[in-house]
Structures are given as structure tokens and as C-alpha cells.
C-alpha positions in Angstrom: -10.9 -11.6 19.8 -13.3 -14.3 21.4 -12.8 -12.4 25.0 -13.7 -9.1 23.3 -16.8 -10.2 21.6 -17.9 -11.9 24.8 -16.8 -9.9 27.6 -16.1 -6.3 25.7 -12.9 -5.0 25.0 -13.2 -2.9 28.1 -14.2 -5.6 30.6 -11.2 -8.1 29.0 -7.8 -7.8 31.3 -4.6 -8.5 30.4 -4.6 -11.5 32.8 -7.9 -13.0 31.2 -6.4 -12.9 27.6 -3.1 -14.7 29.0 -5.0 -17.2 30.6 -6.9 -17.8 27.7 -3.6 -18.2 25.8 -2.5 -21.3 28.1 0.7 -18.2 29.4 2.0 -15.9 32.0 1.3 -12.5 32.3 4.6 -12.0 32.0 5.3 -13.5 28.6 2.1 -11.9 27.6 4.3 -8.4 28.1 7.5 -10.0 26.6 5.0 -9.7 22.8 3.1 -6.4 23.5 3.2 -3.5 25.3 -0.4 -3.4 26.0 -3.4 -5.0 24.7 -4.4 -2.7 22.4 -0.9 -3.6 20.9 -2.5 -7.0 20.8 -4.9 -6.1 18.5 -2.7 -5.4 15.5 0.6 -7.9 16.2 1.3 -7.8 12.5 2.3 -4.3 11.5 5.9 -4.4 12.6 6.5 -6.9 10.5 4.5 -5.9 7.5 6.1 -2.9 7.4 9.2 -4.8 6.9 7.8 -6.5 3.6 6.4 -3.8 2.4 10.1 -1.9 3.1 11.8 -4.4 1.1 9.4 -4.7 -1.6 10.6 -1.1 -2.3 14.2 -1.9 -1.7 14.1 -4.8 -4.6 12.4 -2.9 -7.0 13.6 -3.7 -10.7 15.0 -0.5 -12.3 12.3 0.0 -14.9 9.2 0.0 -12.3 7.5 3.0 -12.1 7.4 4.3 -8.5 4.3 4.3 -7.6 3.5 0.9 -9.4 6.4 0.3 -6.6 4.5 2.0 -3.5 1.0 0.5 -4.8 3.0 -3.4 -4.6 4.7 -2.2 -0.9 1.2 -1.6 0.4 -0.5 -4.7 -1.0 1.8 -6.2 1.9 -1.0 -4.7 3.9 -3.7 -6.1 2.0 -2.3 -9.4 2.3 -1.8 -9.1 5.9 -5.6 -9.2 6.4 -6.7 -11.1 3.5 -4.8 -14.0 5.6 -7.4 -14.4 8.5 -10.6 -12.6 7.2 -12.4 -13.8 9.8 -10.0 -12.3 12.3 -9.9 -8.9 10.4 -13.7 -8.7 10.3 -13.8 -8.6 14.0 -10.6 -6.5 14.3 -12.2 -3.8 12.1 -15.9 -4.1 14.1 -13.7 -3.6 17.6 -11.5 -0.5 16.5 -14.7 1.5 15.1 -16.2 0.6 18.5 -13.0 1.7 20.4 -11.1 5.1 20.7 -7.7 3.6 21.5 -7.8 1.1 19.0 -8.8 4.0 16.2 -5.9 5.9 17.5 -3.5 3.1 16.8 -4.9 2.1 13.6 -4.6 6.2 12.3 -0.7 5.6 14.0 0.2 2.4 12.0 -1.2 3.8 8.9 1.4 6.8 9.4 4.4 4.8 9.5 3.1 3.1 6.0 3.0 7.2 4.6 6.2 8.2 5.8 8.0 5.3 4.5 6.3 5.7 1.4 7.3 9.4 1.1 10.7 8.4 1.7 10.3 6.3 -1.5 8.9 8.7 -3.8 11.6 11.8 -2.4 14.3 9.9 -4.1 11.7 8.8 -7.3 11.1 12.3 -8.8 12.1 13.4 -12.6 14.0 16.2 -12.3 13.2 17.6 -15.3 10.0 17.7 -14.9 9.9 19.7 -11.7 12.9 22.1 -12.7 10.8 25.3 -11.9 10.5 24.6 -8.2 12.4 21.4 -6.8 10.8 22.5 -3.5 7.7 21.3 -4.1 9.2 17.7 -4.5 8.1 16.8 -0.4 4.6 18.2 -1.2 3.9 15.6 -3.8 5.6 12.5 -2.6 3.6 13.2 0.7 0.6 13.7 -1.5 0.8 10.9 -3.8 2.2 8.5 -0.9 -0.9 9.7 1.2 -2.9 9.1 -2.0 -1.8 5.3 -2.4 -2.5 4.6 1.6 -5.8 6.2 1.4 -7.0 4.3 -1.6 -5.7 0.8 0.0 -7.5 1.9 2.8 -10.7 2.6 1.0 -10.9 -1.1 -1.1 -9.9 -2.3 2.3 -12.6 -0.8 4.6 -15.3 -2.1 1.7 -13.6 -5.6 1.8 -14.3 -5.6 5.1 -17.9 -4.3 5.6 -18.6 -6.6 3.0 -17.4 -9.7 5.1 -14.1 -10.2 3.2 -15.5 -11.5 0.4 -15.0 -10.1 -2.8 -12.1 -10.1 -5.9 -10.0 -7.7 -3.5 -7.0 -7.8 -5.6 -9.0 -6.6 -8.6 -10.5 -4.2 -6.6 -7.2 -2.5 -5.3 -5.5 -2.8 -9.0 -8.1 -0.5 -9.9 -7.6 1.9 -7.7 -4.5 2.2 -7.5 -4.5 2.6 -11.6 -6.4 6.1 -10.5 -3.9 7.0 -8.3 -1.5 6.4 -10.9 -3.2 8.2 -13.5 -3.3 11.1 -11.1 0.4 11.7 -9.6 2.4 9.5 -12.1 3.6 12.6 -13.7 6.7 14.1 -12.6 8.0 11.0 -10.3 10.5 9.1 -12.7 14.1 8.5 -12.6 15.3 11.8 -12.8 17.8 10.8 -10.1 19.0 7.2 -10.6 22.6 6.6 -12.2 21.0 5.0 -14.9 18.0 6.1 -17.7 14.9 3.5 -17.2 14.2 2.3 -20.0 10.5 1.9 -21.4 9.1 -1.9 -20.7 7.3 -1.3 -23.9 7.8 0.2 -27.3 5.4 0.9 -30.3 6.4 0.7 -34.1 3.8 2.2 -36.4 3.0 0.2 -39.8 0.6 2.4 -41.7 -3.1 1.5 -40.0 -1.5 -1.3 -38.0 0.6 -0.1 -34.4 2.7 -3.1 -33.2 3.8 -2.9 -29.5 6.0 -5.0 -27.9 6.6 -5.4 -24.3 8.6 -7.0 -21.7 6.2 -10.0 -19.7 7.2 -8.6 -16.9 6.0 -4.8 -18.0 3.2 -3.6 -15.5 0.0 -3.7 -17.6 -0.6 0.1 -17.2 3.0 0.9 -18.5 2.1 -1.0 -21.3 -1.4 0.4 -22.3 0.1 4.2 -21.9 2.5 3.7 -24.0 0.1 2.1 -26.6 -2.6 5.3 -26.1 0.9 7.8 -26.4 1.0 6.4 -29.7 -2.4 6.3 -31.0 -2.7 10.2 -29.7 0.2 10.8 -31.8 -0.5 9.9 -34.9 -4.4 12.0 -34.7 
């Protein structure tokens, strides 16, 4: 990144950045392909994480509460070395290539995600036309990478400063509110079973929740009640 913002990413060779690095060319190409590889060394891995966060969900999660924690992996990828991912976001609007690979890694993140949310959908809810099931998990996947992607790109103008977590929590509780219906459990062995419930004592509504509940979860079920008894 110092080479880049000196030189140009142009003008910057493969042997300058190895030089730089105290190594050979040649281990330079054992790591990456290329050196627009170089700019994002991270992905690969984060993908990973993100992969098993959905692989260890707990049974009672809700999807896309799932999907939304997978692609905070992403988040906390940059939120490592903001100083780093300041530059890295300055150089790829600067440079083609780098765009290109950015719109490529971002695809893997949707497709995985899609994956996710094929297997997630209530099958009840979606009994007039199961074939629509690709359309919306591609949809709502799509919808959690762009809104990541969104808090992100304003973290970043902004310097990386800013309460990002509470900034992506946010959107992502749009998103849920959005495409939450229809992707449940419909095909786990198992019923999920509500991390809250609601027992109704005249004027007073008492809810009790697991403290491991996701704090959306909770307040839906809590506004499903009140609507109930108007």
C-alpha cells in the first residue's frame, strides 16, 4: 500500500513490492497470483469464517440473523487495520482491475449465502409455488451483502471511524424486516422453537426470553402480542 500511494498502482511491479517485503519474487508468487490478488489477501479466509459461522448456527436462529452474523466476518476483516482498508478502498475506486475483483469476491459471499437460505425456507409458507424458493434466497442473500456493503462503504469514506457495529445491526434489522417472512425451518428434522414467549395478565404482557435470543426475535414476538390483543 505505501508503493501504491507513492509510485501508483500502475507504476508498482511485482519485483518492487517483493523487494520491499525483504523476499523473492518467487515467494511473492507462492502467496498470490498477481498483485491485484495482493490487494485483498484476506477473503479466502474470511469466507471460511463466515462458512462456518453458518455451519454452527444454534437451531433456533433465524436465518438471516444467521447470514447477517456470517457477513459481519467481513466487517471484521477490515475493521482490523482501518488504516489499511482506507487506502484499499481509495485504490480499487481508482483502479478497474481492483473493482473487478472486489464485485468477484463479493459474489462468492452471495452465493454462499444463497446456498444458506435454499435449505432455510418454511415450507408452508411458500406451498403455492416452491419454485420461487431460488428467487428469494438470491434476493434476500443479495439484500444482506448489499446492506454490509453500504455501512461499509460509509465506514470507510468516513475514515473508519464511527459505532460500525451499530450501524450494521441496524441495517441488517431492515433487511430482516423485509425478507424474514417465509425463510424458517420448514425443512429441519426438528420444529425451532420460539427464543421468546408472551403470557398476557390483563393490562400487564410478561415476556420471557432466552439471553441468548436475538434482540429482534424478541421484540417481534412482544409487538405479535400487543397487535393481538387490539
Amino acid at each position: 500500500m505505501e508503493l501504491f500511494a507513492t509510485k501508483g498502482y500502475e507504476a508498482t511491479t511485482v519485483d518492487e513490492i517483493a523487494a520491499a517485503a525483504g523476499v523473492a519474487r518467487r515467494t511473492f508468487f507462492r502467496h498470490f497470483r498477481s498483485k491485484e490478488e495482493a490487494i485483498f489477501p484476506d477473503h479466502d479466509d474470511t469466507l471460511i469464517r463466515a462458512e462456518a459461522v453458518l455451519n454452527a448456527a444454534p437451531a433456533h436462529e433465524h436465518p438471516l440473523d444467521t447470514v447477517c452474523r456470517g457477513i459481519k466476518e467481513v466487517m471484521k476483516m477490515y475493521a482490523a487495520r482501518p488504516e489499511i482498508s482506507v487506502a484499499r478502498y481509495k485504490l480499487t475506486r481508482e483502479v478497474p482491475t481492483l473493482r473487478e475483483a472486489e464485485i468477484a469476491s463479493v459474489a462468492r459471499y452471495e452465493r454462499l449465502f444463497t446456498r444458506y437460505l435454499l435449505g432455510h425456507f418454511d415450507e408452508h409458507a411458500h406451498a403455492d409455488d416452491a419454485n420461487d424458493d431460488p428467487l428469494l434466497a438470491e434476493v434476500a442473500a443479495s439484500a444482506v451483502v448489499t446492506a454490509h456493503n453500504h455501512v461499509l462503504r460509509r465506514w470507510l469514506r468516513a475514515g473508519g471511524q464511527g459505532d460500525v457495529e451499530a450501524q450494521l445491526d441496524h441495517a441488517f434489522a431492515i433487511v430482516r424486516r423485509t425478507f424474514g417472512t417465509g425463510i424458517g425451518a420448514g425443512r429441519e428434522s426438528a420444529p425451532r422453537t420460539s427464543p421468546a414467549t408472551t403470557v398476557d395478565h390483563g393490562e400487564v404482557l410478561v415476556t420471557v426470553a432466552r439471553t441468548d435470543a436475538p434482540l429482534d426475535e424478541v421484540m417481534r414476538t412482544i409487538e405479535q402480542a400487543l397487535r393481538a390483543r387490539t
